[in-house]
C-alpha positions in Angstrom: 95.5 115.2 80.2 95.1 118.6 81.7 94.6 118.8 85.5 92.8 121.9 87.2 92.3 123.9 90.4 91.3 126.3 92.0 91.7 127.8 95.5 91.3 131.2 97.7 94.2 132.3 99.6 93.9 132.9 103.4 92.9 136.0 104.6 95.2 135.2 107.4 98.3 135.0 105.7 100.5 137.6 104.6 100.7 138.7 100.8 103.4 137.3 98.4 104.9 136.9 95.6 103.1 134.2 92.8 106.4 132.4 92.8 106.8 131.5 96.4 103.0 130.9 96.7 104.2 127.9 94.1 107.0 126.8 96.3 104.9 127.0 99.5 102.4 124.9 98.0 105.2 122.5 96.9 104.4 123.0 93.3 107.4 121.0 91.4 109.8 123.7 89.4 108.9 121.6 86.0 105.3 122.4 86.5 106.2 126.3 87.6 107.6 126.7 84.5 105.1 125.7 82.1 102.2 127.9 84.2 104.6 130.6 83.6 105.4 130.5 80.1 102.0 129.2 79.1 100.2 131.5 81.6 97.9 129.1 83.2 98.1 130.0 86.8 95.3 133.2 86.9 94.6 135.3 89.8 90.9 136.8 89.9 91.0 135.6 86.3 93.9 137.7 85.3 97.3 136.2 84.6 100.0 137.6 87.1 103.8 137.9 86.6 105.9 135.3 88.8 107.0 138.8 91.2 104.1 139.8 91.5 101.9 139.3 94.7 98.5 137.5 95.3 96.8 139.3 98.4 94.4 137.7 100.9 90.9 136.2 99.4 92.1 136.4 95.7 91.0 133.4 94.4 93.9 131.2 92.2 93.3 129.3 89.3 96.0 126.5 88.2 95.9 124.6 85.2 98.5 121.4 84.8 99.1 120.3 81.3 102.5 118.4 81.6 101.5 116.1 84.2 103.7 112.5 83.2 103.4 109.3 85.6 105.4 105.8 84.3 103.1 103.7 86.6 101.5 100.8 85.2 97.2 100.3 85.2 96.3 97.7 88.1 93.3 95.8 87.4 90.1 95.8 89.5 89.7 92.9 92.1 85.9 93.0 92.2 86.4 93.6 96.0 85.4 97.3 97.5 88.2 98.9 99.8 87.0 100.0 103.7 87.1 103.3 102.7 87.8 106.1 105.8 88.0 108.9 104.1 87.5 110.4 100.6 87.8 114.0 98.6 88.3 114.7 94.9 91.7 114.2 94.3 92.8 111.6 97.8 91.5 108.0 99.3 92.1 106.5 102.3 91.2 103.2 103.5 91.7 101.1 106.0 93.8 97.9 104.4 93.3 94.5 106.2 95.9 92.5 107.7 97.3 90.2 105.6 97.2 92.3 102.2 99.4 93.8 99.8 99.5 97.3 99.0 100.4 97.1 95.6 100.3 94.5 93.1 103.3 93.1 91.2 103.3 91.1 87.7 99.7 89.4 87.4 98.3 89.5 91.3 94.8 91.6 91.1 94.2 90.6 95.1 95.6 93.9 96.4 94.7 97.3 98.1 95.5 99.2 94.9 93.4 96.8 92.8 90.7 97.1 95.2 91.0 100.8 95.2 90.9 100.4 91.1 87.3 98.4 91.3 86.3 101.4 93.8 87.0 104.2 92.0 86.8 102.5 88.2 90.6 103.7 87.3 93.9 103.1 88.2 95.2 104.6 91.9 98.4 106.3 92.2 100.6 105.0 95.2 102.0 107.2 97.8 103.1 105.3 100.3 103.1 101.7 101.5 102.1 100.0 104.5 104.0 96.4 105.2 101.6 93.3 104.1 101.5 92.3 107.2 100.4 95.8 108.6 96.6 97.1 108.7 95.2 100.7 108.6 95.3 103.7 106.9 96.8 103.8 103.2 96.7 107.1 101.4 95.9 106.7 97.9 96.4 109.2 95.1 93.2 109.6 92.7 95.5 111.6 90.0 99.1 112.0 89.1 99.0 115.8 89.9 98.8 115.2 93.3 101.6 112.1 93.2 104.9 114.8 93.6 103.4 117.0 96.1 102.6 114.3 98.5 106.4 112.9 97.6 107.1 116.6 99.1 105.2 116.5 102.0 107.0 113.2 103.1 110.5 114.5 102.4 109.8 117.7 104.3 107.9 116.1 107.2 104.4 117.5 106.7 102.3 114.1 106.1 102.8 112.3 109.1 101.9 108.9 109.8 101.0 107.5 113.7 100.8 103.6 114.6 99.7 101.7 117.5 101.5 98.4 118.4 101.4 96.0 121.4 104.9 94.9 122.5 106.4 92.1 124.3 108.9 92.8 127.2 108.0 96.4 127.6 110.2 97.1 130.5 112.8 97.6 127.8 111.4 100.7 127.1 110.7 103.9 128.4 107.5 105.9 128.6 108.4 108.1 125.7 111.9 107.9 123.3 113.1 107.9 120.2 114.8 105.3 118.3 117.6 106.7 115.7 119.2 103.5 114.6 120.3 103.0 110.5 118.4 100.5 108.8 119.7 98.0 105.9 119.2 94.8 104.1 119.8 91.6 106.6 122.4 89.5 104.3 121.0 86.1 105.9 117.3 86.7 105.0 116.0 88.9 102.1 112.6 88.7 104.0 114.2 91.1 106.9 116.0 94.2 107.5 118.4 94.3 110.1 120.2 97.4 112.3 123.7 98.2 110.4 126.0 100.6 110.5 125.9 101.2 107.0 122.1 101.3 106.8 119.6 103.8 105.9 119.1 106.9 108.8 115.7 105.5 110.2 114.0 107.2 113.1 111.1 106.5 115.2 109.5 108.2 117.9 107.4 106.0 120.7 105.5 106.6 123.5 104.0 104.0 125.8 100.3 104.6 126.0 99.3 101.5 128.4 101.2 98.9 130.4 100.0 95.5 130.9 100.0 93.4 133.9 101.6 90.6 131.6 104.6 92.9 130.6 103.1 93.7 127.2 102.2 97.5 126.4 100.2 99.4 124.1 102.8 101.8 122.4 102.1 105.0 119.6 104.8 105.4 117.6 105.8 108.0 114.6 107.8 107.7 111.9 110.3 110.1 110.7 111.5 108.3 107.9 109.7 105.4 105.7 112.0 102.4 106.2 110.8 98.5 105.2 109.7 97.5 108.6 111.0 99.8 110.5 109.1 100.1 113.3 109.0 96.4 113.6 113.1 96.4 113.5 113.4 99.6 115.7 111.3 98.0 118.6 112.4 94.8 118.2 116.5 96.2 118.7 115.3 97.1 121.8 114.1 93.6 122.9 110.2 95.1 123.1 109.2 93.5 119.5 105.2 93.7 118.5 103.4 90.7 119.0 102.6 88.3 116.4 105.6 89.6 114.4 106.9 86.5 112.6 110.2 87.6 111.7 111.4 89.9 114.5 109.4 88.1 117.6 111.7 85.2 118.7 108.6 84.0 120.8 106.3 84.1 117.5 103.8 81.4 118.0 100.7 82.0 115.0 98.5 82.7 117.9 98.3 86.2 116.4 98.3 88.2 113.3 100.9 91.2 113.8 99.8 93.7 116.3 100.6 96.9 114.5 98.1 99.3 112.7 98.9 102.5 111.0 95.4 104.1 113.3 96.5 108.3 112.3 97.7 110.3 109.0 97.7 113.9 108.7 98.9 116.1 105.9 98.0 119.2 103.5 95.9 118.0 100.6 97.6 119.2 98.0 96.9 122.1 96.0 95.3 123.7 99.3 96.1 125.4 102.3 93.7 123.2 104.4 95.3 120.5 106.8 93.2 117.7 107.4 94.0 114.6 110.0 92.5 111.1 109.5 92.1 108.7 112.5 91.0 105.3 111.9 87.5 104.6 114.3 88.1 102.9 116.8 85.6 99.9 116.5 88.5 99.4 113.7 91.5 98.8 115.9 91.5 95.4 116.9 94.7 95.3 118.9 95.1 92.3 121.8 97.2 91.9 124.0 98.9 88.6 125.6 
C-alpha cells in the first residue's frame, strides 16, 4: 500500500540539502533510499537529486511505497474511545482507568480495540500507558507514521507529562529528578523493582500542591518509557501515588490509582508543525486523602 504526503517547507528556516531535510524529518534510511532510486520525493513537482537544496515555501511531495508493519489486526469492541484529539494520520484519547492498552490473544475489551471500532481498521501502537493508568494514549492511524514516532521517543521530541497524588510528600522536594535503573523484581513478575543492573530510567517531578494531610499533587516527566516507572521511581523515595496496589504499602481499595498521563506533545510526523495535547480538565479526576 502506497502512503503519501505532502508539505511546504518554512519560510523561516534556512535552505538545505533534500537529504538532511529526510533526516531532520526523521525519515528512516530504508525509506530514503527507495524515494531516491524510485524518485518519489518531488519538489514543486520536479524530482531533485539527494544534494540538492529545497528553499523556503517549496512545497514537497513524498510518496512511501515500502511501508512493512508485523502487527497483528485487533478486532473492534463495539465501544467508541473518548477521543481528545484527532488529524489524518494520529489519535488520541483519553483511556479509562482500569483498561488495557493493547489486546493480547482473544481479549477485544481494549483501547486499541476501541480505537479499531472508532476508526473501522486496525490502530498502530506507539506507546503504552500502564492498565492501571488513565489519559492520553497516542495512537498511530497508519504504519508510515509508526517509525517516526519510534524516533521522536528515542530522541526526546514526544514528550509525555503526568499528574499523581502522593503519600508522604515530605520525602520529596519541590522539584528533582529521579535517575534510578529499573529491572524485573525476581519475587513478583507483577512489579519492577530499583536494581543495579536495571534499565537507565529517569523522571523528572515537580510538586505542584501540598496537602494539609501530607499528600501532594506532583507533575512529573518521563525521560525514558520504563514498566511503571513513575510508580517505582516515587515510590523508592517513600512518596508512592495513592491507590497504587503494588508500590503503596498503605493500599487500602479506597481508590483507583491516582496517576493520569494529563499532557503529550510532539511533531506530527511528516511535518514541521509541533502540536501539544492536554487532557480538559473536567477529565482529571485526581483526589486526594
Amino acid at each position: 500500500m502506497s502512503y503519501y504526503f505532502t508539505l511546504t517547507y518554512p519560510p523561516n528556516l534556512a535552505p538545505c540539502s533534500i537529504s538532511n531535510l529526510l533526516r531532520y524529518l526523521l525519515i528512516p534510511r530504508k525509506w530514503r533510499h527507495f524515494l531516491r532510486t524510485e524518485q518519489k520525493i518531488l519538489i514543486n513537482g520536479h524530482y531533485r537529486y539527494f544534494n540538492q537544496l529545497v528553499l523556503p515555501n517549496e512545497k514537497i511531495e513524498l510518496q512511501l511505497d515500502h511501508v512493512d508493519s508485523l502487527q497483528g489486526v485487533y478486532p473492534p469492541s463495539g465501544r467508541l474511545p473518548d477521543v481528545v484529539y484527532e488529524d489524518h494520520d494520529l489519535l488520541i484519547i483519553n483511556k479509562p482507568t482500569g483498561q488495557k492498552t493493547h489486546p493480547n490473544l482473544y481479549e477485544t475489551d481494549t483501547a486499541l480495540n476501541d480505537c479499531t471500532t472508532y476508526l473501522k481498521n486496525t490502530p498502530f501502537i506507539v506507546h503504552r500507558l500502564d492498565m492501571l493508568t488513565n489519559g492520553l494514549l497516542l495512537i498511530a492511524k497508519n504504519p508510515a507514521v509508526v517509525p517516526i514516532l519510534n524516533r521522536e521517543l528515542a530522541q526526546k521530541i514526544f514528550h509525555r507529562e503526568y499528574l499523581a497524588i502522593v503519600d508522604h510528600a515530605q520525602n520529596l522536594h519541590n522539584a528533582g529528578t529521579i535517575n534510578l535503573p529499573i529491572g524485573h523484581d525476581p519475587l513478583d513478575q507483577r512489579k519492577r523493582k530499583i536494581r543495579n543492573d536495571g534499565l537507565t530510567s529517569i523522571t523528572n517531578y515537580q510538586v505542584l500542591q501540598r496537602y494539609a494531610n501530607n499528600s501532594a499533587l506532583v507533575k512529573l516527566k518521563l525521560e525514558t518509557g520504563r514498566t511503571h516507572q513513575i510508580r517505582v521511581h516515587l515510590a523508592a523515595l517513600g512518596s508512592p501515588i495513592i491507590g497504587d496496589p503494588l508500590y503503596n504499602s498503605e493500599f487500602t481499595g479506597s481508590k483507583s490509582l491516582q496517576l493520569t498521563a494529563y499532557q503529550v506533545s510532539l511533531t506530527k510526523p511528516f511535518s514541521f508543525e509541533h502540536i501539544k495535547v492536554t487532557l480538559p480538565f473536567s477529565k482529571i479526576n485526581l483526589i486526594n486523602n
